[in-house]
C-alpha positions in Angstrom: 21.0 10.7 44.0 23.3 10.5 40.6 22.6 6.8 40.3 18.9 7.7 40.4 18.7 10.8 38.0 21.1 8.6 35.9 18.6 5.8 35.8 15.4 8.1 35.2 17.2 9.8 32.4 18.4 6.6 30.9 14.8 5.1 31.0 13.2 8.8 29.5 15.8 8.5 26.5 15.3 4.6 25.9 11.6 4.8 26.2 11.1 7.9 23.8 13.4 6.1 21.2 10.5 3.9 20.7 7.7 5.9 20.3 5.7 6.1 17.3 5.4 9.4 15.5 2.7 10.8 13.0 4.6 12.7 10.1 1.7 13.8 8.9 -2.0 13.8 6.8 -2.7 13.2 2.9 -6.0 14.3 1.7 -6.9 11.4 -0.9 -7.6 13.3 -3.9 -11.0 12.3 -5.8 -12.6 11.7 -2.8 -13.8 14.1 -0.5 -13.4 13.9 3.2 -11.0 11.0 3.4 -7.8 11.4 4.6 -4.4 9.1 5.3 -2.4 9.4 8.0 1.5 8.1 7.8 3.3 7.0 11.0 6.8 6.2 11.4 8.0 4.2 14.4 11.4 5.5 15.9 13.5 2.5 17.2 16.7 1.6 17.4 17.2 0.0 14.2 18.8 -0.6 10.3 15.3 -0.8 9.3 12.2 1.4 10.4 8.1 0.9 9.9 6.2 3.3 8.4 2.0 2.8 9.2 -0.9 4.0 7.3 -4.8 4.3 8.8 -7.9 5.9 6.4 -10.3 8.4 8.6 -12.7 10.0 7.3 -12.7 14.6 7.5 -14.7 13.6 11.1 -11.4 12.0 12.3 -13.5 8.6 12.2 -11.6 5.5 11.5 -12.5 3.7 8.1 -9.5 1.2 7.9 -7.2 1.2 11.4 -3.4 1.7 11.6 -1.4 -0.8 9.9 2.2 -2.0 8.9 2.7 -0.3 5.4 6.8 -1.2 4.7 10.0 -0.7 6.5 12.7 1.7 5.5 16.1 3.1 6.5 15.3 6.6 5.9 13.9 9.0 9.0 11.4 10.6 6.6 10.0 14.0 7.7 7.8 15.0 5.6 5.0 13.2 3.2 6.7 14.8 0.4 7.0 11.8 -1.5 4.1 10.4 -0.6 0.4 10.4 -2.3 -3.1 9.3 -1.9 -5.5 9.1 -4.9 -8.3 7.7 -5.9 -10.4 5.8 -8.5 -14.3 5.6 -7.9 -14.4 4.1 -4.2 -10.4 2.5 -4.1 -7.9 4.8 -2.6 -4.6 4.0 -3.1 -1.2 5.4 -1.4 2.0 5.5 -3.6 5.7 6.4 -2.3 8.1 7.6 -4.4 7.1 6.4 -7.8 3.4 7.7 -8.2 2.6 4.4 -10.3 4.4 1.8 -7.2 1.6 1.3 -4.7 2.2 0.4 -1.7 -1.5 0.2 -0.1 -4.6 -0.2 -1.6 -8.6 -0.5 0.0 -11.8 -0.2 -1.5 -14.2 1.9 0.3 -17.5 0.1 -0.9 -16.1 -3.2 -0.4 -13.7 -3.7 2.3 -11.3 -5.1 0.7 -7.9 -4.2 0.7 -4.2 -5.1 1.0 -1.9 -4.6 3.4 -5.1 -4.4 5.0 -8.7 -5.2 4.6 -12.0 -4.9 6.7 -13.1 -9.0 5.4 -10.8 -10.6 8.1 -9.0 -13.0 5.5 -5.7 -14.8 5.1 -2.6 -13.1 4.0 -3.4 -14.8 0.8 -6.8 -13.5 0.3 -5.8 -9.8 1.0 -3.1 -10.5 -1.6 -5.4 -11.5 -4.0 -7.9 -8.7 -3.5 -5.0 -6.2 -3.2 -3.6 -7.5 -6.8 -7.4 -7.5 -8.0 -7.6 -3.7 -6.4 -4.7 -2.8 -8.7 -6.0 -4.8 -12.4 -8.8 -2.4 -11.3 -7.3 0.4 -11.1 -4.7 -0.6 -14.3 -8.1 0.2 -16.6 -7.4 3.6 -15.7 -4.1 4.0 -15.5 -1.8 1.1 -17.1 0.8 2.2 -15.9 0.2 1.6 -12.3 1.6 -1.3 -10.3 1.7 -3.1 -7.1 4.7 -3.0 -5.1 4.3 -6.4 -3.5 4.1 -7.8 -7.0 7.2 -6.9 -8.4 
């Protein structure tokens, strides 16, 4: 009977280490009704993934869940987090409000780390960094993390 409830407790614990949890919702400011959700996967590990997914107020998916970077921090809060917005491209910062770290046009599709078009790695590069030059009219002082 011990080896038993030992087993099933061993499995609950190693099974809920690896769950993914939401930390919470960003409404993207200068756009109505879209929000971002951040995930952070809990795993036994140095390093940790944090996801991103667009909805819309409805709770309909506009850009599904995807890898956004890895960090060592358990981050509980969005805190340091922010979604804003230029005409249709939403962009998500962390930390630095002029690093971003994910960027997707709502007219277009386009995107990076993730885009609707289906390209290569080096096409949602490309339309990421084109995103950004974009949005560097605005604000010049803006940059794209993957391009540092």
């Amino acid at each position: 009977m011990k080896s038993k409830l030992f087993l099933l407790l061993t499995l609950i614990l190693f099974t809920s280490c690896f769950q993914e949890r939401k930390i919470g919702q960003i409404k993207v400011s200068g756009i109505e009704n879209t929000i971002v959700n951040i995930y952070q996967k809990d795993e036994f590990d140095f390093v940790t993934p944090f996801y991103y997914e667009i909805l819309d107020s409805d709770k309909n998916l506009i850009l599904e869940k995807h890898h956004l970077i890895g960090t060592e921090d358990h981050i509980t809060d969005l805190e340091n987090f922010k979604a804003k917005s230029y005409d249709s491209i939403v962009y998500l910062t962390w930390g630095n409000e002029n690093e971003i770290y994910a960027v997707y046009d709502l007219k277009s599709g386009k995107g990076y780390p993730k885009s609707k078009l289906n390209g290569t790695w080096k096409s949602e590069l490309e339309n990421g960094t084109e995103l950004v030059n974009e949005l560097r009219k605005i604000n010049p002082n803006l940059i794209a993390n993957w391009n540092k």
